[in-house]
N, C-alpha and C positions, 0 to 999 in steps of 0.2 A: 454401740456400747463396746467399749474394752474388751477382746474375745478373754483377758484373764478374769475378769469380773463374771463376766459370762460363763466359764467354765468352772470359778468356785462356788456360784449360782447351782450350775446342774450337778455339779459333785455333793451339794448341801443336800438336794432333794435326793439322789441316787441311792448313795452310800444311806441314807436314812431310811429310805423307802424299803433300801434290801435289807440291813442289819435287824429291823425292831422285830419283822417277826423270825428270824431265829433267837432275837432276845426275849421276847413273850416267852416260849415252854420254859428257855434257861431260867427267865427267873419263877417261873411257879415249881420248879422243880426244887428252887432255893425256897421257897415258900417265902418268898420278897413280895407275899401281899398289901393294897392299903390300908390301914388302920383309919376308921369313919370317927370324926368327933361325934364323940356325944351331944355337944350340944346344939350339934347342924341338923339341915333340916332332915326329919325323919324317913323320909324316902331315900334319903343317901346312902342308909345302912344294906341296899342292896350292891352297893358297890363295892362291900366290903372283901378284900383279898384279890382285887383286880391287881395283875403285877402292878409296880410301881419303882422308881430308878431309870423309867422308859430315858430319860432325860442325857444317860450316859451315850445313846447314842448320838444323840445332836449334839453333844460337846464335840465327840469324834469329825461327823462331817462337820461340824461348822468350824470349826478349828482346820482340819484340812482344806476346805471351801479355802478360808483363809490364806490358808502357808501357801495354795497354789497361787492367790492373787495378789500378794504381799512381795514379802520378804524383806522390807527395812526395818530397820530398829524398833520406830512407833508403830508398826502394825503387827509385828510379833508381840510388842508388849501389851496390844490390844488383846491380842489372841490369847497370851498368858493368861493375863489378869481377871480377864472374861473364864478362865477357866479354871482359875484359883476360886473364885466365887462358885463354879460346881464344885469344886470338890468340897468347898465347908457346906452346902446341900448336899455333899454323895454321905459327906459321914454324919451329918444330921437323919437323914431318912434312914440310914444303919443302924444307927440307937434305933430308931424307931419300930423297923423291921424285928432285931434281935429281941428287943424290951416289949415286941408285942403291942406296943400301946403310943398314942400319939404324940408323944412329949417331945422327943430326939431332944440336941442340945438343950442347956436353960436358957432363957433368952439372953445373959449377960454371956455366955461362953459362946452361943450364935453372933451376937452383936459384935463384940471384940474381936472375931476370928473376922465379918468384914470391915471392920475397922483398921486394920491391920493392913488389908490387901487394900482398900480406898487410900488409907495414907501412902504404900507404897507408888501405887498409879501415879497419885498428885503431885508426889516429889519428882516422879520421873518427868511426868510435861513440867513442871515449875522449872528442874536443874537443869533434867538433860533438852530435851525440846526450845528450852526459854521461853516459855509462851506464858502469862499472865491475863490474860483479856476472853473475852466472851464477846461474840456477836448479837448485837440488839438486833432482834427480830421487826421487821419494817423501816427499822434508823438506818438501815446501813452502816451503823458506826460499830465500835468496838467498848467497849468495859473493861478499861483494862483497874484491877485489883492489886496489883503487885502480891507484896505475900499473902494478902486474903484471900487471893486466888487459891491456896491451897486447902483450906478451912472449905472454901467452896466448892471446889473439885469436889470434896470427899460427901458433903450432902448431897451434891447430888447423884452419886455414885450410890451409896446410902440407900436415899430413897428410891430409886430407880428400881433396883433390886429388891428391896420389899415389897413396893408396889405391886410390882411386877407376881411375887411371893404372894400377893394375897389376891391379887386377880385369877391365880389358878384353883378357882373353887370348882366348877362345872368342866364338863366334855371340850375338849376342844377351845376352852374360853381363853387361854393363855396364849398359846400357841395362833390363834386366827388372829389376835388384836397384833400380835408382834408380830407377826407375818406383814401386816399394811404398815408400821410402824417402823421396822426394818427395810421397808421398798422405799420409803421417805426418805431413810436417811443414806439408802445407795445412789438414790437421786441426787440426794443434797453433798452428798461425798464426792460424788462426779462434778457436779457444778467446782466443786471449791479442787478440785485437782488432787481430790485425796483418796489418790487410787484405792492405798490395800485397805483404809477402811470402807472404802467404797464395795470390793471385793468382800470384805468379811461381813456387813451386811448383807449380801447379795444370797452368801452361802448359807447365814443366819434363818436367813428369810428362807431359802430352799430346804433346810434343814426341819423348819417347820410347817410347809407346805406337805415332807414327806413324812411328819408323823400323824399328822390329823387324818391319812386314810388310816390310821387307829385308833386317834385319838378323840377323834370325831363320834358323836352321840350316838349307837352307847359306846362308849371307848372299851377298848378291848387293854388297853396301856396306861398308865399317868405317868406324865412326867418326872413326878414326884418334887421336892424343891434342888437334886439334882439339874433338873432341868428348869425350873421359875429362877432359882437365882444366876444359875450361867446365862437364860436370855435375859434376865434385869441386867447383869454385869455389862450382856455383851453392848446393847444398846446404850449405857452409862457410860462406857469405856468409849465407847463410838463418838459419841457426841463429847464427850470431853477432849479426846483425841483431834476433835476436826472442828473444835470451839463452837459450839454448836447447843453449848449446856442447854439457853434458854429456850429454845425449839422443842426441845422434849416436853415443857407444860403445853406444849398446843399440841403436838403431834401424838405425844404422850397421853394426852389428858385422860382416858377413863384409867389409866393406872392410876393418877392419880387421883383421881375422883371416887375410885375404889378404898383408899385411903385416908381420905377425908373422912368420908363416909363413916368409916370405925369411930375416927379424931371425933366427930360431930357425936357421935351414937354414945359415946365414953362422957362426951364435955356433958353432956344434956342432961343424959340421967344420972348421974352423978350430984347436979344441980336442982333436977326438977323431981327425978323418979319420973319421967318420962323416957319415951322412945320418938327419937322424929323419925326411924328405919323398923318398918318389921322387922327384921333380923341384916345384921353385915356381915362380910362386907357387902357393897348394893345390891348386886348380882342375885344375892338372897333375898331380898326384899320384894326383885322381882318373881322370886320361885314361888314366896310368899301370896303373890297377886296371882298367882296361879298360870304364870307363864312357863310355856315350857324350855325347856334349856335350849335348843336348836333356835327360838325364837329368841333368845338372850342373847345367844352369842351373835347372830345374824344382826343386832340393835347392837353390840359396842362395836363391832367394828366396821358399820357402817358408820356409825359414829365417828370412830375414828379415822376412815376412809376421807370422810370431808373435811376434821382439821387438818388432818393429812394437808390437803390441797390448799387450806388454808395457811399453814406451816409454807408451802414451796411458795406461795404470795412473797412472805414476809423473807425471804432469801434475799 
């Protein structure tokens, strides 16, 4: 491996491993507690006032990870972009914190603010980069879209980062699945010679290896969506960067499927007054069956460990 890749690798987990906890008392001391939805599951309410913003620290190292194994045009504007998406999460979970109560942005002031930053990304590889085309998974070939390449970029930048957003329900459940998710795509950024994103995965992935020693069951930290939409962004930004979109639905797949999930739960009962989900997103449905969260998380990203392997197949 690339000793840069390597070193923004150990800088993601370092710098994160030492930062979070001098950030835990800072932020209880701000009383930057999490606010529990109401209408989650009932046992969550003991989690209530757990710091939460953890997620400002992996911006830090993964962004550093980064600028140390980078430094061209398209891998600083990975790095950007990817951190433009924390910060409309930093100022979302501020509402949140300040208002006391779980609302932060409305969804149309969250949505537009990444909509904003998706269309800027997509314009940047469409104009500046020149690149139009995606790589079919198993074909070997290309897809190239000309300008619908840019409409497409931005879904799935989009969903990436929401998904990403609603897979962080439990301990450690965001952070483990993009951890194996991120090693994919420093793999797959190597193979195709795409160093700094290969790098800023690398430190991605480190970044979140070193917060699950607290964020792991019982978390002492949450990310808060701080941290869900910078690692949605960064993984988005990544794969778009290195043409790579459609690898994300396999490699991807439980964020997405955590997302479905809601789609399906919303279509049905809406239609039937049914539920096909005890409660969503998934994740819940298993808490529901009475599984415990260590056991949850240890099932997606095993899960996603094997399309994982299944995704570098089709490379």
């Amino acid at each position: 491996m690339d000793t840069k890749i390597l070193a923004a690798g150990i800088a993601g987990f370092v710098v994160t491993a030492a930062v979070v906890p001098a950030l835990i008392p800072f932020l209880r001391r701000l009383k930057f507690g999490q606010s529990i939805l109401e209408e989650g599951p009932k046992w969550h309410a003991k989690k209530q006032g757990t710091p939460t913003m953890g997620g400002l620290a992996m911006i830090a190292a993964a962004a550093l990870g980064g600028l140390i194994g980078g430094g061209d045009l398209k891998s600083l504007a990975v790095v950007a972009a990817a951190a433009l998406f924390g910060v409309v999460g930093f100022v979302d979970d501020y509402i949140k914190v300040v208002k006391k109560h779980n609302q932060g942005f409305t969804p149309i002031q969250k949505f537009g603010c990444q909509i904003l930053v998706s269309l800027a990304f997509a314009l940047f590889i469409y104009f500046v980069e020149g690149r139009s085309s995606t790589l079919v998974p198993f074909a070997g070939t290309y897809l190239n879209m000309g300008a619908l390449y840019i409409p497409f970029a931005m879904l799935v930048l989009l969903a990436t980062t929401n998904s990403v957003n609603l897979t962080d329900g439990l301990d450690g459940l965001a952070a483990s699945v993009t951890t194996v998710a991120a090693m994919f795509f420093t793999v797959a950024c190597v193979i195709r010679d795409e160093v700094g994103c290969a790098a800023f995965m690398f430190a991605v992935a480190g970044a979140c290896l070193g917060f699950l020693i607290y964020n792991f069951y019982p978390a002492r930290i949450f990310m808060g969506d701080t941290g869900s939409l910078f690692l949605g962004g960064a993984l988005g930004c990544a794969a778009v960067a290195s043409g790579l979109e459609l690898f994300l639905i396999i490699a991807g797949f439980v964020f997405l499927f955590e997302t479905l999930s809601v789609i399906i739960q919303v279509s049905v009962f809406k239609k039937t007054g049914k539920r096909v989900f005890k409660m969503t997103p998934v994740h819940h449905h298993f808490e529901m069956c009475g599984w415990k969260e260590p056991k949850i998380v240890f099932l997606f990203s095993g899960v996603t460990l094997l399309l994982a392997a299944v995704a570098y197949l089709g490379l």
